[in-house]
Kinemage of the C-alpha trace (Angstrom):
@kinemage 1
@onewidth
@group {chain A} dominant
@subgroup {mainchain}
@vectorlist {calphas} color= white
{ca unk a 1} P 0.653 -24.060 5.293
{ca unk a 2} L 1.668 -24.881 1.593
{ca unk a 3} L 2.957 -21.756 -0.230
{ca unk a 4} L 3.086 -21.608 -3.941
{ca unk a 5} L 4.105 -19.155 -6.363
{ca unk a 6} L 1.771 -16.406 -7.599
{ca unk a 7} L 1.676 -16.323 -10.870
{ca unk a 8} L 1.756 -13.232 -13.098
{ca unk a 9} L -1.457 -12.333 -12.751
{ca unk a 10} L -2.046 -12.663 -9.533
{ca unk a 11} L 0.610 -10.094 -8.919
{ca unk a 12} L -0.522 -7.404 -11.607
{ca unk a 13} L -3.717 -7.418 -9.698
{ca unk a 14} L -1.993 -6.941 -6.688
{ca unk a 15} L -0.018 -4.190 -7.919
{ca unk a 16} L -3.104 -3.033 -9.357
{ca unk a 17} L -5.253 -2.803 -6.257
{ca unk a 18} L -2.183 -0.693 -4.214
{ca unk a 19} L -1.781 1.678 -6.733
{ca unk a 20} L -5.334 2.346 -7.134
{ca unk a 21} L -5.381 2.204 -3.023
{ca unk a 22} L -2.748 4.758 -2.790
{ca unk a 23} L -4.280 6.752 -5.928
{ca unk a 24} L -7.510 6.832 -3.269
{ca unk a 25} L -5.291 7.883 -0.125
{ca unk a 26} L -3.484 10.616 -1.947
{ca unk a 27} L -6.363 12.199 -3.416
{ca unk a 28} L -8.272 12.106 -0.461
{ca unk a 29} L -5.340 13.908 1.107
{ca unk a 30} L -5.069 16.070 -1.725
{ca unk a 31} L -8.830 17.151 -1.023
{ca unk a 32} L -8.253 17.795 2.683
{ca unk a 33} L -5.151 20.214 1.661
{ca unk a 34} L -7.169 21.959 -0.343
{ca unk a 35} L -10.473 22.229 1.967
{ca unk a 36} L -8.286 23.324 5.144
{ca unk a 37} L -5.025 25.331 3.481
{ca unk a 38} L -6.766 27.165 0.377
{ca unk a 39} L -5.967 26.890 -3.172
{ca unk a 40} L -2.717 28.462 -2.921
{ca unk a 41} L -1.026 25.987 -0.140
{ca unk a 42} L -3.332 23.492 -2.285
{ca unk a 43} L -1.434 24.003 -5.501
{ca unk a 44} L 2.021 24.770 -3.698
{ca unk a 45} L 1.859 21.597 -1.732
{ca unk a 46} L -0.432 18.886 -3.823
{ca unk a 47} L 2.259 16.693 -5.575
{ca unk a 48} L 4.301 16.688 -2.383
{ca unk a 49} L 1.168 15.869 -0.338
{ca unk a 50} L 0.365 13.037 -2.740
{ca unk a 51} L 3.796 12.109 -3.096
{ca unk a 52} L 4.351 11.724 0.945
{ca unk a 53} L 0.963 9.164 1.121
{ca unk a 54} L 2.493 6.874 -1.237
{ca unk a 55} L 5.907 6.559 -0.003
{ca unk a 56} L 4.093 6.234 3.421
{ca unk a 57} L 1.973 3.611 2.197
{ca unk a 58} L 4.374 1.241 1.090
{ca unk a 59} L 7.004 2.210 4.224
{ca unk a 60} L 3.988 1.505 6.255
{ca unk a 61} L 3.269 -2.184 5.140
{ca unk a 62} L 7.170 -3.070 4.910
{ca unk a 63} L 8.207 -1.756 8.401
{ca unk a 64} L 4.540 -2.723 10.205
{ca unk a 65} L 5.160 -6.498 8.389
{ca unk a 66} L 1.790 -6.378 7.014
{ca unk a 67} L 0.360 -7.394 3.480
{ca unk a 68} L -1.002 -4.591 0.980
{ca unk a 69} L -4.287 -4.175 0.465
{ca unk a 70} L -3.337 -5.825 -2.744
{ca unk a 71} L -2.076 -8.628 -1.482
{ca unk a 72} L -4.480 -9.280 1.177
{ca unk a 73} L -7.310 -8.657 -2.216
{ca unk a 74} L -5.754 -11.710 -4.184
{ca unk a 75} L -4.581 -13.949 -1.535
{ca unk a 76} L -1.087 -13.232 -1.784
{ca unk a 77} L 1.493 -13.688 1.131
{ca unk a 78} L 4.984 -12.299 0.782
{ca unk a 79} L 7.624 -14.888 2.279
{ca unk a 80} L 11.642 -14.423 2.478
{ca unk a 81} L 13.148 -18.130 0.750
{ca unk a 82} L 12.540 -19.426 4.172
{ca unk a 83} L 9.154 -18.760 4.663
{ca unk a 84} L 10.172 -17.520 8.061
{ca unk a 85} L 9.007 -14.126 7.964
{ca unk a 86} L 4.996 -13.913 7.433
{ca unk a 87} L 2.686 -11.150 7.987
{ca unk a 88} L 1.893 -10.404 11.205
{ca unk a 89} L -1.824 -11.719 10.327
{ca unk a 90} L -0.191 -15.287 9.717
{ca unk a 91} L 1.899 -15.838 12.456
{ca unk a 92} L 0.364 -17.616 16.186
{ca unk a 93} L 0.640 -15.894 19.242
């Protein structure tokens, strides 16, 4: 497999698609606070609730080894200088 750089764009994209990803995860979770817990946990809670999903998110994909949705969207694959440590997705059983 030939790796090359991505190139500027290619990441803003990325970085684009997560944050609109984790914009749709928190709100979603933002939605359920508010249909289960009321609009006073709603209002006490919502920025911590939103918050939580996005550090999740990106613990998630680091600790799981897995690309963003992001990443996976443009093609990217995040390599150490090695190239020894690929997503899970990339490496043969």
């Amino acid at each position: 497999m030939t790796l090359t750089p991505a190139g500027r764009a290619e990441i803003l994209r990325a970085a684009q698609r997560d944050e609109f990803f984790k914009e749709q995860l928190s709100n979603n979770a933002s939605e359920l606070l508010h249909l289960i817990g009321g609009v006073r946990l709603w209002l006490r809670y919502k920025d911590l609730v939103q918050m939580t999903i996005r550090i999740f998110y990106d613990i998630l994909m680091t600790a799981l080894n897995l690309q963003t949705l992001g990443e996976e969207f443009t093609g990217m694959v995040q390599v150490n200088r090695t190239a020894t440590a690929l997503p899970k997705k990339y490496v043969s059983p």
